[in-house]
N, C-alpha and C positions, 0 to 999 in steps of 0.2 A: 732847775726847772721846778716850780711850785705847783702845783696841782691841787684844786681841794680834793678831800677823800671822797665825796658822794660822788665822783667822777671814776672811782676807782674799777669797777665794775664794766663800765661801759668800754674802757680805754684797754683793759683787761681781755673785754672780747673782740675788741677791736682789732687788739695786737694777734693776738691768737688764729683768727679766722684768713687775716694777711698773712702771715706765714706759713698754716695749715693749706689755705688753697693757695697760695704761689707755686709752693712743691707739690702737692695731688697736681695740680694742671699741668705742670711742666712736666711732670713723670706721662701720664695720662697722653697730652699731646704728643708727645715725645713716641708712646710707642706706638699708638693708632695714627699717625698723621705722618710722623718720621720728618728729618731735619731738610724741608725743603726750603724753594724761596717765599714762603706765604707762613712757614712755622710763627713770627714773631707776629704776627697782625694775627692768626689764628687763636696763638696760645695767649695774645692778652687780650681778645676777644672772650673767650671760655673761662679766662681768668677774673676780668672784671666779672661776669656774673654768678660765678661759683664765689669769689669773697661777698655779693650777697646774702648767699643762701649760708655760708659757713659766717657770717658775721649773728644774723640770726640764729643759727643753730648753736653758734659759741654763747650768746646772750642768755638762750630762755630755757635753750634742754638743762645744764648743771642745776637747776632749782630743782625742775621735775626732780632728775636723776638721785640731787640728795635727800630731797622726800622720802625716794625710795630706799635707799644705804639708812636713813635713820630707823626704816622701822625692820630694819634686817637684824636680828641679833646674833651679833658674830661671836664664835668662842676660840679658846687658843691662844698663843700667843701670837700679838703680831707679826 
């Protein structure tokens, strides 16, 4: 699969936000709601709009975030 690079970023948080909220929701669901017959329309109800919120959150916090890490002066060895 070919992909151009200016893509990288977006597919990056894309992946990230779907994996990150599949598992939070299913844990999440899992112990507030527990395994009934309504668990799978429940959990990809909460699921669909938490990978909103984590798609966004995956896209635009890491810029903030490294703003902040660059102007931190770390000492030590790594």
């Amino acid at each position: 699969m070919r992909i151009n690079v200016k893509y990288r970023n977006v597919i990056f948080a894309f992946l990230m936000a779907f994996s990150i909220s599949l598992f939070i929701s299913f844990i999440l669901v899992s112990i507030n709601f527990g395994y009934n017959g309504k668990f799978l329309h429940t959990w990809l109800k909460i699921w669909s709009q938490a990978l909103i919120c984590a798609f966004i959150g995956a896209y635009f916090f890491p810029r903030g975030i490294q703003k902040i890490i660059n102007k931190i002066n770390f000492v030590g060895k790594p």
